[in-house]
ZADO-575813 format. One record per residue (C-alpha): residue in one letter; x, y, z. Coordinates in nm, 2 decimals. Example, Ala and Ser with C-alpha at 12.3 -4.5 7.8 and 13.67 -1.06 7.14 Angstrom:
REM residues 2
+-------+--------+--------+--------+
: nukol :      u :      v :      w :
+-------+--------+--------+--------+
:     A :   1.23 :  -0.45 :   0.78 :
:     S :   1.37 :  -0.11 :   0.71 :
+-------+--------+--------+--------+
//
This chain:
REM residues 430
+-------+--------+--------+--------+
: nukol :      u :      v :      w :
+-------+--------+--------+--------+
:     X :   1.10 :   2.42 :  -6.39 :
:     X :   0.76 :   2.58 :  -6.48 :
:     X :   0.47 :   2.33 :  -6.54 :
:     X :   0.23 :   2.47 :  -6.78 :
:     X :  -0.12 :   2.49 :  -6.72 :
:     X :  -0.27 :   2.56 :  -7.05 :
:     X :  -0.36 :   2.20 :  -7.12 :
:     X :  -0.58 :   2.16 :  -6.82 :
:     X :  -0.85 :   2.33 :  -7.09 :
:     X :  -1.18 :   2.17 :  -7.28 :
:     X :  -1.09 :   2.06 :  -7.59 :
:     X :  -1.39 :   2.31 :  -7.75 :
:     X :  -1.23 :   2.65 :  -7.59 :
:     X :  -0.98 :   2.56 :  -7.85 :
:     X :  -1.22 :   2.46 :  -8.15 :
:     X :  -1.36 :   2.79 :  -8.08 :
:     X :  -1.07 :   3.01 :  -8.05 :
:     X :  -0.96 :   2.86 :  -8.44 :
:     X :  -1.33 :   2.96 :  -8.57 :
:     X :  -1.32 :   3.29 :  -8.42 :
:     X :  -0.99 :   3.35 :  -8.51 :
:     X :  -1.08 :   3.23 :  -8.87 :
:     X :  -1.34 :   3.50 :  -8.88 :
:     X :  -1.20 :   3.81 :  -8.74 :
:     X :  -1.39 :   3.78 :  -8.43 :
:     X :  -1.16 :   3.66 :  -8.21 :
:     X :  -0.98 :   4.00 :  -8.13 :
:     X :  -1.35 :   4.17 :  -8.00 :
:     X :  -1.32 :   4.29 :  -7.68 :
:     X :  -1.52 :   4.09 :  -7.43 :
:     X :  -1.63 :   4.03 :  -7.08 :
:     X :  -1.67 :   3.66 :  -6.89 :
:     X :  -1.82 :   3.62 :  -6.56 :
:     X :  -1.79 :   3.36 :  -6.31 :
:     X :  -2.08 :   3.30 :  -6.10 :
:     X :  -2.34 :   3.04 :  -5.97 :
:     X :  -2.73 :   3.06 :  -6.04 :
:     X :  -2.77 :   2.92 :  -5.71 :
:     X :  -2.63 :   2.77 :  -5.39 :
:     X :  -2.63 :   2.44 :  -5.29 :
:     X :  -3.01 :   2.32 :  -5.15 :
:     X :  -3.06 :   2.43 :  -4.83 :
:     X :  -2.71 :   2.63 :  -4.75 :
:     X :  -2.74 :   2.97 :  -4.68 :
:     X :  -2.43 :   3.10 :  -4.79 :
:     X :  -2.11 :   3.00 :  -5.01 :
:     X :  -1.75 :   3.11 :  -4.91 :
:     X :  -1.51 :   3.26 :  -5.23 :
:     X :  -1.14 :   3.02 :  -5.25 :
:     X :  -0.91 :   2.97 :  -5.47 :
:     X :  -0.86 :   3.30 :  -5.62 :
:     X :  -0.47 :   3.28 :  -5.49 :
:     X :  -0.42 :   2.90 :  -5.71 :
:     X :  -0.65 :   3.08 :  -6.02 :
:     X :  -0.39 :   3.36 :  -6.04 :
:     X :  -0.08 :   3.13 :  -6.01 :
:     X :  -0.23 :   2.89 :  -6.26 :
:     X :  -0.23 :   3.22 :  -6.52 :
:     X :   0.09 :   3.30 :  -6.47 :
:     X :   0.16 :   2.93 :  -6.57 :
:     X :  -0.08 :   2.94 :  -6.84 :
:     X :   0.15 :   2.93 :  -7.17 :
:     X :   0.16 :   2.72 :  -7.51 :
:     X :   0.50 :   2.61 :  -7.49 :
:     X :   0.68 :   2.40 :  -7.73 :
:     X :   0.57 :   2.10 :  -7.61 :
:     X :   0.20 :   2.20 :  -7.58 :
:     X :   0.21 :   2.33 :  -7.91 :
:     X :   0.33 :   2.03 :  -8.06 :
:     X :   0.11 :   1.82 :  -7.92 :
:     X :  -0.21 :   1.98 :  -8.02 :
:     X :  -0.03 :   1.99 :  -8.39 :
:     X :   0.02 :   1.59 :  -8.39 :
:     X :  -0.33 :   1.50 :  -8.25 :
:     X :  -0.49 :   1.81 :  -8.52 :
:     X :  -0.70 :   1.94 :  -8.22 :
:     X :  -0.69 :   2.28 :  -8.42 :
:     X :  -0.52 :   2.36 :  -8.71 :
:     X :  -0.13 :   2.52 :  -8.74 :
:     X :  -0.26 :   2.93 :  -8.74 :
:     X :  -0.43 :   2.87 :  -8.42 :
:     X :  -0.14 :   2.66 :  -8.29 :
:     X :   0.07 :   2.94 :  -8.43 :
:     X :  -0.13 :   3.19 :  -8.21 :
:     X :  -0.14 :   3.01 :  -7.91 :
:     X :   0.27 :   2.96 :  -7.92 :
:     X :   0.26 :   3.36 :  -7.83 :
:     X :  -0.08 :   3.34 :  -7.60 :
:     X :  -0.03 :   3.60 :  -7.34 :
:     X :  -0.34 :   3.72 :  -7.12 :
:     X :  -0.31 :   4.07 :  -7.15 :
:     X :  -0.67 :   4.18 :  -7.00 :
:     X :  -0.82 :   4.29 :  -6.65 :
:     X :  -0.98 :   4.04 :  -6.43 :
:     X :  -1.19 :   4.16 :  -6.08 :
:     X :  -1.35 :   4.01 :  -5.90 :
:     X :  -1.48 :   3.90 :  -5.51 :
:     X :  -1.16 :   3.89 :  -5.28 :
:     X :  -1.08 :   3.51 :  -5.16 :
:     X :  -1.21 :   3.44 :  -4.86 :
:     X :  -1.55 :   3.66 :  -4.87 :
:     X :  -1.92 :   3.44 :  -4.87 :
:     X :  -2.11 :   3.52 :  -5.23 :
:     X :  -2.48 :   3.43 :  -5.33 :
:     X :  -2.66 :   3.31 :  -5.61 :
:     X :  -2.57 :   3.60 :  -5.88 :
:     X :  -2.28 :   3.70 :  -5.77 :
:     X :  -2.00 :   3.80 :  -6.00 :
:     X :  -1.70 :   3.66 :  -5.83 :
:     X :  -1.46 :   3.66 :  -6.09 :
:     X :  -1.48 :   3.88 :  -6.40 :
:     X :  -1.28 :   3.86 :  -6.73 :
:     X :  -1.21 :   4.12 :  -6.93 :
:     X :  -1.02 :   4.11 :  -7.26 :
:     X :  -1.01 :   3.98 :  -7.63 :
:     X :  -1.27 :   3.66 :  -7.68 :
:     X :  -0.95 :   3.48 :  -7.77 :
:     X :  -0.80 :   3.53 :  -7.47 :
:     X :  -1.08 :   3.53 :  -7.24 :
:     X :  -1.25 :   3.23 :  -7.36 :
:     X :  -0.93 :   2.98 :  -7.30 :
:     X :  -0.94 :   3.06 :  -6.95 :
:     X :  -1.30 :   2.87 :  -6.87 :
:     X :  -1.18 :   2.58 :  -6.74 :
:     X :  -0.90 :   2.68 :  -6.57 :
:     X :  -1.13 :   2.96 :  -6.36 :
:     X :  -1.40 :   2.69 :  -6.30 :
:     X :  -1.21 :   2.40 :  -6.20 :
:     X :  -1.01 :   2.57 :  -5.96 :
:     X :  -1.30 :   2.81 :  -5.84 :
:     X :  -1.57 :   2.52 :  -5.82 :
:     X :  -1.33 :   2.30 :  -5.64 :
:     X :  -1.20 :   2.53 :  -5.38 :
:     X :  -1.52 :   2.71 :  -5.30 :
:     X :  -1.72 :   2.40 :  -5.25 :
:     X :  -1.43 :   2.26 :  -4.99 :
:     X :  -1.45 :   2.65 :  -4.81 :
:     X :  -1.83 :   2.64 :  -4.78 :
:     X :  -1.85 :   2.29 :  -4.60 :
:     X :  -1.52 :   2.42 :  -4.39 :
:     X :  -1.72 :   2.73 :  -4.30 :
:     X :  -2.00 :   2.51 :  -4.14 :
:     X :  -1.77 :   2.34 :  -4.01 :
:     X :  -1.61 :   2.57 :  -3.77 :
:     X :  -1.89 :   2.77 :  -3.75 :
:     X :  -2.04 :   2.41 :  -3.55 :
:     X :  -1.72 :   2.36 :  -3.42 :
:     X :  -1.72 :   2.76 :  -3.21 :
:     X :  -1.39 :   2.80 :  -3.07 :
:     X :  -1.26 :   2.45 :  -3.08 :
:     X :  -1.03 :   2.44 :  -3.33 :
:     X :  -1.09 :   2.17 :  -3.64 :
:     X :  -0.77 :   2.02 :  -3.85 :
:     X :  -0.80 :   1.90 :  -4.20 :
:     X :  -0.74 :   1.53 :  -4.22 :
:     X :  -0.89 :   1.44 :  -4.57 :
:     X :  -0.59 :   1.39 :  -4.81 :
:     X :  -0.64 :   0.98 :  -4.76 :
:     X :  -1.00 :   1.07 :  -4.95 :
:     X :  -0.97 :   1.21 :  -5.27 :
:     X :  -0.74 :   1.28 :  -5.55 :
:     X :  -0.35 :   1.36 :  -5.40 :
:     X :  -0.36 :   1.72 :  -5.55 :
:     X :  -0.71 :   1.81 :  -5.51 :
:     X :  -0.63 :   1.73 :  -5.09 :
:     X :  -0.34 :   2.02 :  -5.11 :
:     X :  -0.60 :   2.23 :  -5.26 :
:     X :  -0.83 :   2.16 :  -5.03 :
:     X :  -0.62 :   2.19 :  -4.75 :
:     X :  -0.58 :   2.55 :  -4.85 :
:     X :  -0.91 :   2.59 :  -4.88 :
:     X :  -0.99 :   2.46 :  -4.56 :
:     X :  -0.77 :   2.70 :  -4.36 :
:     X :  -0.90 :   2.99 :  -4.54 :
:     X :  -1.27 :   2.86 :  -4.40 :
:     X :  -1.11 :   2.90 :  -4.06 :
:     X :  -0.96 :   2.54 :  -4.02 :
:     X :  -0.67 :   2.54 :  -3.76 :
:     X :  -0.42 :   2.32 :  -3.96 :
:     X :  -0.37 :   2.00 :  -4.18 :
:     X :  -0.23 :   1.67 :  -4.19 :
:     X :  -0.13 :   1.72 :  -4.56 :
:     X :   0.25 :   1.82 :  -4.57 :
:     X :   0.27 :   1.96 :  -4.90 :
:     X :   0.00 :   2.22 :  -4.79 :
:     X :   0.25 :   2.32 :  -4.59 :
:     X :   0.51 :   2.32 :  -4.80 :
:     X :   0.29 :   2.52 :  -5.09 :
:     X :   0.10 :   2.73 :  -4.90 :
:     X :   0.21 :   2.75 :  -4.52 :
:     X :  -0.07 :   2.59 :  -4.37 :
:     X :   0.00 :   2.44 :  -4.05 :
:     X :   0.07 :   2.09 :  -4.03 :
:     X :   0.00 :   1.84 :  -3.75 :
:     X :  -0.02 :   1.47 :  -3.66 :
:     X :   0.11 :   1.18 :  -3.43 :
:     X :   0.01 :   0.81 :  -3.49 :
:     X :  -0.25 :   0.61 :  -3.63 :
:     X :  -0.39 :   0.26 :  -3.57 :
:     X :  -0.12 :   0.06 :  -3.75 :
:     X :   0.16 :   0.22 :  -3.53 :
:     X :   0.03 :   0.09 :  -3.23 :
:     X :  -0.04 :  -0.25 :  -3.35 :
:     X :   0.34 :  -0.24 :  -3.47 :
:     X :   0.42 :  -0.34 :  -3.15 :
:     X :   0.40 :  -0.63 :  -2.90 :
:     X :   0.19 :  -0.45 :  -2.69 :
:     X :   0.02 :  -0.09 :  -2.67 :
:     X :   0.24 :   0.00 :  -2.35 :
:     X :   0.57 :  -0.07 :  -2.57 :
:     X :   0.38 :   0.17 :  -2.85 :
:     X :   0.31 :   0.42 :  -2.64 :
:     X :   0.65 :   0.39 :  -2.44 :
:     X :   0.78 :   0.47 :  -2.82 :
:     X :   0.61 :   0.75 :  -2.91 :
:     X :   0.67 :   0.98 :  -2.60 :
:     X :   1.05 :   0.87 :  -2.62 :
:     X :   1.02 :   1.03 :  -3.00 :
:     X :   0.74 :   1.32 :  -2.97 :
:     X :   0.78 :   1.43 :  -2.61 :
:     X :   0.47 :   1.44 :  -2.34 :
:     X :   0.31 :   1.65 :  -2.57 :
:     X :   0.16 :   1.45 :  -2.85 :
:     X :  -0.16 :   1.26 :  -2.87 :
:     X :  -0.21 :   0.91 :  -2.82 :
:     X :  -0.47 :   0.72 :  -3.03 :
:     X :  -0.64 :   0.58 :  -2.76 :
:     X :  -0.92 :   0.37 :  -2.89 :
:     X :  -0.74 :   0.04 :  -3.06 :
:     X :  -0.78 :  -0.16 :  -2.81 :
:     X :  -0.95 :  -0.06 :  -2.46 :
:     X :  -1.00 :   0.28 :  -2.43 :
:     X :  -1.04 :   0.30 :  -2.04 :
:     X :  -0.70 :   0.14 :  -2.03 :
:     X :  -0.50 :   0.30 :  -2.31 :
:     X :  -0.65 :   0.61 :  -2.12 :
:     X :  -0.49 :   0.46 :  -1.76 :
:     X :  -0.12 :   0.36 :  -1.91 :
:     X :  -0.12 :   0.74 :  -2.12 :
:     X :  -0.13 :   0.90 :  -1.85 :
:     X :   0.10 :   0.67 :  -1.65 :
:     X :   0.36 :   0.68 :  -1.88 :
:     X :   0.33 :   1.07 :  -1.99 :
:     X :   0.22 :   1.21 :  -1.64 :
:     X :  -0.05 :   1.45 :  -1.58 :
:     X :   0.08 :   1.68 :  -1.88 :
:     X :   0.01 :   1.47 :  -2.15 :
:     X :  -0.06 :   1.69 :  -2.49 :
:     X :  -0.36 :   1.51 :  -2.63 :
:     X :  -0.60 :   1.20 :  -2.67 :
:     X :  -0.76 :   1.12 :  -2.96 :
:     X :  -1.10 :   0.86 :  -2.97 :
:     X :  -1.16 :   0.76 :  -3.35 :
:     X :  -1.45 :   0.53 :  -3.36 :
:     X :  -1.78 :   0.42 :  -3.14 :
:     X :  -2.01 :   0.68 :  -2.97 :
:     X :  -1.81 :   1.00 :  -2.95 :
:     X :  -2.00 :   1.18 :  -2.71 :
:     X :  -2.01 :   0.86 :  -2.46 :
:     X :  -1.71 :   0.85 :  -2.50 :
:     X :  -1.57 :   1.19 :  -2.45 :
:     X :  -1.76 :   1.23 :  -2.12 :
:     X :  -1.62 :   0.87 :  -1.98 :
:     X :  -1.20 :   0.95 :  -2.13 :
:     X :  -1.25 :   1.33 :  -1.96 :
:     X :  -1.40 :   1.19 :  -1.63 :
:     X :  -1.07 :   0.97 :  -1.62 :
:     X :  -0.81 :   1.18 :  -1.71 :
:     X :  -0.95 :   1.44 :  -1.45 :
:     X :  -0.95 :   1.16 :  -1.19 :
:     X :  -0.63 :   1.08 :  -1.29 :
:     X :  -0.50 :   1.46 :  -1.24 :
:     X :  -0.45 :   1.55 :  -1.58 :
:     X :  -0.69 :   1.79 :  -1.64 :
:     X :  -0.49 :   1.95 :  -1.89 :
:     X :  -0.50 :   1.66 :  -2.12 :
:     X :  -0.74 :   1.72 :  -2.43 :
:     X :  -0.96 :   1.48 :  -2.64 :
:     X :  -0.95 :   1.46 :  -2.97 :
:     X :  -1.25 :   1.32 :  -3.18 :
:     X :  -1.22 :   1.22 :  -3.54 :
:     X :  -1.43 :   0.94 :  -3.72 :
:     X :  -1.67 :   1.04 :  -4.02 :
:     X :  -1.74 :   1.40 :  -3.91 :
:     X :  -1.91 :   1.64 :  -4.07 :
:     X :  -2.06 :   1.97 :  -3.99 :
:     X :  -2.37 :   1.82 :  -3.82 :
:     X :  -2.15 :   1.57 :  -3.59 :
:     X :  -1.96 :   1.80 :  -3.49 :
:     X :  -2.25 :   2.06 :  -3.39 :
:     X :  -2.41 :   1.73 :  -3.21 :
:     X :  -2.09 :   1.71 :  -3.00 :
:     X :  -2.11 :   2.07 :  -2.88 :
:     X :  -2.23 :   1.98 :  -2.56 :
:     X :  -1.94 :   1.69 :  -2.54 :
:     X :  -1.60 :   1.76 :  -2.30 :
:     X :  -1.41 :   1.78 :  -2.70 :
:     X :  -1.12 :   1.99 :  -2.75 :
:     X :  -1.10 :   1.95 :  -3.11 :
:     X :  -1.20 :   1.76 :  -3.46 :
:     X :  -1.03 :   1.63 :  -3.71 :
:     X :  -1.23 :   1.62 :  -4.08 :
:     X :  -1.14 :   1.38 :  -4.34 :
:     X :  -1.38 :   1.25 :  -4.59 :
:     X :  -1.75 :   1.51 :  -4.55 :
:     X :  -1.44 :   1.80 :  -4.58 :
:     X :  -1.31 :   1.72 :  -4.89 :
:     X :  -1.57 :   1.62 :  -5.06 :
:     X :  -1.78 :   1.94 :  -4.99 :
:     X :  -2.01 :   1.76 :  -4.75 :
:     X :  -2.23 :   1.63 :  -5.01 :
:     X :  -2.16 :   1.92 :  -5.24 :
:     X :  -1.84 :   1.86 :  -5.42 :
:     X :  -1.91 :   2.11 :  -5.67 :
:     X :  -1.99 :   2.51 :  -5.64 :
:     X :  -2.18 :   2.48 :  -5.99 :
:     X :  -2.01 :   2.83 :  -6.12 :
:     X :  -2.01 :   2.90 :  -6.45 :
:     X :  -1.84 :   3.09 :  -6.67 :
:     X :  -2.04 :   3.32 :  -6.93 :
:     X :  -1.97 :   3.60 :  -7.20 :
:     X :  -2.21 :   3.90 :  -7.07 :
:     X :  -2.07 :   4.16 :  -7.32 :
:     X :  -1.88 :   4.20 :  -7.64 :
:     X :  -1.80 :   4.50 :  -7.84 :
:     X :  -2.04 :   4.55 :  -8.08 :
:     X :  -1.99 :   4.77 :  -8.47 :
:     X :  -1.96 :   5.09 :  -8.25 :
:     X :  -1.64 :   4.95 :  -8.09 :
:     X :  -1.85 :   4.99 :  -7.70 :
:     X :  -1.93 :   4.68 :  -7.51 :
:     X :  -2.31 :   4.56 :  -7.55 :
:     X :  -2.49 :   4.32 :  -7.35 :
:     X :  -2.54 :   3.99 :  -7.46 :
:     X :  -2.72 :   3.70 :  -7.24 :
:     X :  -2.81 :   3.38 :  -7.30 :
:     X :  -3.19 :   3.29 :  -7.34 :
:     X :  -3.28 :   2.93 :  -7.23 :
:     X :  -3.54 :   2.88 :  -6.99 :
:     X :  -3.35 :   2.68 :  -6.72 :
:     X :  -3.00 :   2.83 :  -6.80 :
:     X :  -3.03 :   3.21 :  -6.85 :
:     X :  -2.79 :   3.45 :  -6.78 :
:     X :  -2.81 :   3.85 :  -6.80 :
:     X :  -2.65 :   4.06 :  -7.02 :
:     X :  -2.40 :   4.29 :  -6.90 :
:     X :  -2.06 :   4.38 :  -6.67 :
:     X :  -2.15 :   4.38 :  -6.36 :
:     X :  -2.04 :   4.51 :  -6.00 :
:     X :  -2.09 :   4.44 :  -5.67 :
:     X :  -2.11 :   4.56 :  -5.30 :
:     X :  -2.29 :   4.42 :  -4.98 :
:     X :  -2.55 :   4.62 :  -4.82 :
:     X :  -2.54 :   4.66 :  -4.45 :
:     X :  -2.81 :   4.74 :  -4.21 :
:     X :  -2.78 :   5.00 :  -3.92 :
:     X :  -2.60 :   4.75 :  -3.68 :
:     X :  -2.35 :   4.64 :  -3.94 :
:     X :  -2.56 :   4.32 :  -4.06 :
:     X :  -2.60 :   4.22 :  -4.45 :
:     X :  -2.90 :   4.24 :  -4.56 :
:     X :  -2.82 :   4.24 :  -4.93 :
:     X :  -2.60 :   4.15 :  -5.21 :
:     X :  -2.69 :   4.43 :  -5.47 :
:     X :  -2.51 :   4.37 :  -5.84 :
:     X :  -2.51 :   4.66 :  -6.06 :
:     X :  -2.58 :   4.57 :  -6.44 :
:     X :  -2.38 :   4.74 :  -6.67 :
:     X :  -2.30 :   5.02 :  -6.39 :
:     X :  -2.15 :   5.03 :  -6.08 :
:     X :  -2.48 :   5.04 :  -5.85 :
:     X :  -2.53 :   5.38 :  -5.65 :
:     X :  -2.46 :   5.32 :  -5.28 :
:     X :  -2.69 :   5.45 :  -5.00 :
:     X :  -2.35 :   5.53 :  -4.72 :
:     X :  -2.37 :   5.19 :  -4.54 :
:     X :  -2.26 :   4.94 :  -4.86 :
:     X :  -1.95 :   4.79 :  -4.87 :
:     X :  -1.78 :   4.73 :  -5.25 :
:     X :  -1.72 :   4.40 :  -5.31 :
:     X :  -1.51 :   4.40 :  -5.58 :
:     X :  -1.14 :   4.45 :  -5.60 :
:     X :  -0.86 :   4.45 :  -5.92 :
:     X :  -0.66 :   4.11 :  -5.96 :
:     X :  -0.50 :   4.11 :  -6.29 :
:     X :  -0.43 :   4.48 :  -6.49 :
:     X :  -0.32 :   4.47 :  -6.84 :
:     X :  -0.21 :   4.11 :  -6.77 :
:     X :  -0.04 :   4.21 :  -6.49 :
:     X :  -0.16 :   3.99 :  -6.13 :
:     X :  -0.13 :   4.33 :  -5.87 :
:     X :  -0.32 :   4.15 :  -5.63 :
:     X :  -0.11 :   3.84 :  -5.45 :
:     X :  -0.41 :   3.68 :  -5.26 :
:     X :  -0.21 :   3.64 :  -4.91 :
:     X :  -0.37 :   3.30 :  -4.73 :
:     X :  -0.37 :   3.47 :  -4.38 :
:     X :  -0.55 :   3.74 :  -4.55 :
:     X :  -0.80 :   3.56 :  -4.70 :
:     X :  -0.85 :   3.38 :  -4.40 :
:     X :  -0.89 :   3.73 :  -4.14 :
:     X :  -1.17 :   3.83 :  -4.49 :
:     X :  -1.37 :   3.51 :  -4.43 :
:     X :  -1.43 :   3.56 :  -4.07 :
:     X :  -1.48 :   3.92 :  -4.12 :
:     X :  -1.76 :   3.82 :  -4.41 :
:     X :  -1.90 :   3.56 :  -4.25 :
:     X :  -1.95 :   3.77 :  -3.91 :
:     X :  -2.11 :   4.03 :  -4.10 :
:     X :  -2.40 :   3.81 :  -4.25 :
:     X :  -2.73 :   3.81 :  -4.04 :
:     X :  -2.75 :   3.49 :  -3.76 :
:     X :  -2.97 :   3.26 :  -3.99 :
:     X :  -2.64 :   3.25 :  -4.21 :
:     X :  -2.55 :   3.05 :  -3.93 :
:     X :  -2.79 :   2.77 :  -3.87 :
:     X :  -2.72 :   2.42 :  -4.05 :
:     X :  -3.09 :   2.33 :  -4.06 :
:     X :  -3.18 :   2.39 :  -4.45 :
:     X :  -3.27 :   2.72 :  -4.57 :
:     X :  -3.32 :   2.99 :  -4.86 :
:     X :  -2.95 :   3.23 :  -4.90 :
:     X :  -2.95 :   3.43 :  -4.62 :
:     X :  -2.96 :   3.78 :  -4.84 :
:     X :  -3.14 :   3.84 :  -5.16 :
:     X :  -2.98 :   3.91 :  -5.42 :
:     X :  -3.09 :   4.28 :  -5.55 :
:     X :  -2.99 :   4.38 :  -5.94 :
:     X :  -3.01 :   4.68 :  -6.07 :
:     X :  -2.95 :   4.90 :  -6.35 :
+-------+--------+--------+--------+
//
């Protein structure tokens, strides 16, 4: 059974679709961007998710009978426009970044091409799956970026809204996360899933031998003991006594992690099993785990500073008409004025500018024409939805390979967590 989406819309895309349809307006061709006037203070960069939910959420973006009927008994608009909506179909083009790539302040991530009625529906839909997603892929990026090779897990859905954590759980892996603790991210969206025990398992028991005793019987030698309820020196000790020198994993969630780490790996190698990691979780975020780079850690697990964007929960995209056809049936800029909340006029393209050795050194957004490139830019832009028709599926893996790519590609200040200006200008021409 389909859910439908097209309730999960501000009540005023609605108002305004009955005015315009009133009028005559509503069937002028039009074009809505998606993009953010700037980045978060002090980040550098911003990493492009969701796209792949946006496009499944259109396909599940209908007035059905029920929807319909409902907006008739509460009079949100009156029965022509519920009329029209009963048949709603998005029949345009939408472009835009591919998931996974970074974008800066200007950027035209996601573009919307088609009648005003049909275009301007979509708002809420684009932004709160686009701000969501993007902000939880930015802090993942910083995150594993600190992190190097040593692979971080998701462990946030205990932290925010139950559908917002499968969301970010996708968003996270796409940021170069190694897995999640969410199942239904797994179920959804094939993100690998992981996780043992936590704190209450062990104080089940009599004891935290009998716990542990319980858990190898059921997981095998290779899981991860929580280590840290009790004694850790000790829990360490009878780990390793009862699982031998191939125990999987320890994990330490609480007190001075890098103490910590360097007293657990001195005693597992004593005890011969070198082979054993350690876990740390606890409050991390991107600057804990950059602080424990120097610690004997094997991996993190991020719960609450993940999901919640790491201060930024938001990617503060809007969504803005930049062109409508005008009496001569072309399109013609329009741009809104205000002194804090501008936008410019015009459709607008995109490609990345890359130095000699490969390295951006530009984001340069054509206004109104695709902007001449000088044999070392790469387009940015790529074809999601034709003639309401999705013909690009947004594979996860994919979009995960494309962030690391992107990411790899941006000059070495993109990289530092210490605050900064965006790491590229932003060039617009035409």
């Amino acid at each position: 059974m389909t859910t439908s989406t097209a309730l999960l819309t501000d009540h005023y895309e609605l108002t305004m679709l009955q005015a315009a349809l009133r009028s005559g307006a509503a069937h002028r061709r039009c074009v809505f961007e998606a993009f953010t006037r700037r980045l978060p203070e002090g980040r550098r960069y911003a990493v492009l998710a969701g796209t792949g939910r946006l496009l499944s959420a259109l396909g599940d973006f209908r007035f059905g009978e029920a929807e319909v009927d409902d907006l008739r008994s509460r009079r949100v608009v009156d029965d022509a426009t519920c009329d029209w909506l009963a048949s709603y179909r998005f029949t345009g083009d939408i472009s835009g970044y591919a998931e996974g790539e970074c974008y800066f302040p200007g950027s035209p991530v996601l573009v919307v091409e088609g009648s005003f009625a049909e275009a301007v529906v979509l708002e809420t839909l684009v932004l709160s799956i686009l701000n969501h997603d993007s902000a939880i892929a930015s802090a993942a990026s910083r995150m594993t970026t600190a992190a190097g090779t040593r692979p971080c897990l998701e462990m946030g859905s205990r932290r925010t809204h139950e559908w917002a954590a499968v969301a970010a759980a996708r968003a996270a892996y796409v940021a170069g996360f190694a897995g999640t603790s969410n199942l239904e991210a797994g179920r959804a969206f094939g993100v690998p899933t992981t996780g043992t025990s936590a704190h209450s398992f062990t104080l089940l028991y009599d004891t935290e031998r009998e716990a542990f005793q319980s858990q190898l019987s059921a997981l095998g030698v290779g899981t991860t003991l929580l280590v840290d309820t009790y004694d850790v020196a000790e829990a360490v000790r009878m780990a390793v006594e009862f699982a031998g020198p191939t125990l999987g994993a320890v994990r330490l969630d609480s007190g001075d992690l890098l103490v910590q780490a360097r007293e657990v790996r001195a005693q597992l190698d004593s005890l011969g099993a070198s082979g054993t990691r350690i876990i740390v979780t606890s409050d991390l975020d991107e600057y804990a785990i950059a602080s424990l780079a120097v610690a004997p850690v094997d991996g993190y697990g991020v719960g609450t500073a993940l999901v919640t964007g790491s201060g930024h929960p938001t990617s503060s995209m809007v969504y803005k008409l930049v062109a409508r056809q005008g009496a001569t049936g072309r399109l013609e800029p329009v741009a809104k004025k205000s002194r804090d909340k501008h936008s410019i006029g015009g459709r607008k393209w995109a490609m990345r500018r890359l130095g000699p050795d490969g390295r951006a050194e530009a984001e340069v957004v054509g206004i109104g024409e695709r902007p001449t490139a000088d044999g070392n830019d790469r387009p940015l832009m790529v074809d999601l939805v034709r003639d309401g028709e999705v013909i690009e599926r947004c594979d996860l893996h994919e979009a995960r390979a494309r962030h690391e790519r992107s990411r790899e590609e941006l000059p070495r200040t993109a990289l530092q967590l210490q605050r900064g200006k965006p790491c590229i200008p932003t060039i617009q021409v035409g």
